[in-house]
C-alpha positions in Angstrom: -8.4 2.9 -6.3 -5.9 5.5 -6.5 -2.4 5.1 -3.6 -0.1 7.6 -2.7 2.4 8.4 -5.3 5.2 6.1 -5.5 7.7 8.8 -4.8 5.2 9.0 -1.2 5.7 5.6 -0.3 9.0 4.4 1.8 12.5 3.5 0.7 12.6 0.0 -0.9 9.2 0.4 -2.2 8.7 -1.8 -5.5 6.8 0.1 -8.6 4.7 -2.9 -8.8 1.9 -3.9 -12.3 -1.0 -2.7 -9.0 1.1 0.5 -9.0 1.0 0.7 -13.1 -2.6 -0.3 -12.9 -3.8 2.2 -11.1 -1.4 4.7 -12.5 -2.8 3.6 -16.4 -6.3 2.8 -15.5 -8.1 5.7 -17.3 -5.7 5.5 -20.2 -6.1 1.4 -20.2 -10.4 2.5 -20.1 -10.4 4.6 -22.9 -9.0 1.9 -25.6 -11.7 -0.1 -26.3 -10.6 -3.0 -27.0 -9.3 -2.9 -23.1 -12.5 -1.6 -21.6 -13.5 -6.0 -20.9 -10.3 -6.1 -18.6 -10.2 -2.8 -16.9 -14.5 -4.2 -15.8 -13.2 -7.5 -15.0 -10.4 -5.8 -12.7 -13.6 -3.8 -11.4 -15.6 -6.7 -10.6 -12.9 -8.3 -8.5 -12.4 -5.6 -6.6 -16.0 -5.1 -5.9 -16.7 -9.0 -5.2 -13.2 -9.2 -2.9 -12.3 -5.9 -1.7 -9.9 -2.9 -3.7 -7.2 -4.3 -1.3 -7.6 -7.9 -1.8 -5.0 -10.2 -3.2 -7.4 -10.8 -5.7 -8.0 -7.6 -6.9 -4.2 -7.0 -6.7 -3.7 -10.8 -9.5 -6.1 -9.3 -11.7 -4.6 -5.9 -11.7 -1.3 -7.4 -12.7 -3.1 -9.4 -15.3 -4.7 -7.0 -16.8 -1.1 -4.9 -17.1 0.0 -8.5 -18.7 -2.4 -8.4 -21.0 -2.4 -4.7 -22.3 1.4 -5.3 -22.8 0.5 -8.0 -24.7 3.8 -9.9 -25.1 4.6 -10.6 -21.6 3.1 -14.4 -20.6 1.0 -14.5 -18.3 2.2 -17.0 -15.9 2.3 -17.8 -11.7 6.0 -16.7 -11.6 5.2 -13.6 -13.2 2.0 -12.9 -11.5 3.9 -13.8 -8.1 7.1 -12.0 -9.0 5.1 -8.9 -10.2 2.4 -8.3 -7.5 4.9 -7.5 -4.5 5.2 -4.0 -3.0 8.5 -4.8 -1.5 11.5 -7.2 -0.7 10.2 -8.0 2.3 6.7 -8.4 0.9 4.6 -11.2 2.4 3.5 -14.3 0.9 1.4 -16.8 1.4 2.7 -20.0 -0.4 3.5 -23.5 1.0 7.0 -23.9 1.8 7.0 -27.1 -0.9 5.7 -24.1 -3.0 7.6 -21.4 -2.8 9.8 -21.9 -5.7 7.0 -21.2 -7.9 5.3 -18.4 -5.9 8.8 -16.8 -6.0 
């Protein structure tokens, strides 16, 4: 699923590995060595909703895993996933560290 440009969206607006994602998708499909990831991003989507959170995790781990060299880990999945500064989350308190 496709969002308004980034350029669209409000001041303060992250360009987030979602906004990537969908940006690259087509491009990610046509490698095949990527086509495994772009269906498993598909799947979650379908099974949790385009808009879930975790459609939005396995977005940004497929973009982890196309660049190949970036770990995929919490902090960056956390740290990656937000549209914004302000963006919510929903970690514990004793958590938050590592949800940054």
């Amino acid at each position: 699923m496709l969002h308004r440009p980034l350029a669209d969206q409000p001041v303060g607006t992250l360009a987030t590995t979602v906004t990537f994602y969908d940006a690259l998708r087509r491009d990610i499909n046509r490698d095949r060595s990527y086509r495994e990831i772009v269906e498993a991003v598909d799947k979650a989507a379908k099974v949790f909703g385009a808009d879930s959170d975790e459609a939005r995790v396995a977005k940004t781990i497929a973009i982890l895993q196309v660049l190949d060299d970036f770990p995929v880990s919490r902090e960056n999945i956390a740290a990656l996933v937000h549209p914004s500064l302000a963006a919510r989350h929903n970690c514990p308190r004793s958590s938050r560290r590592s949800c940054a």
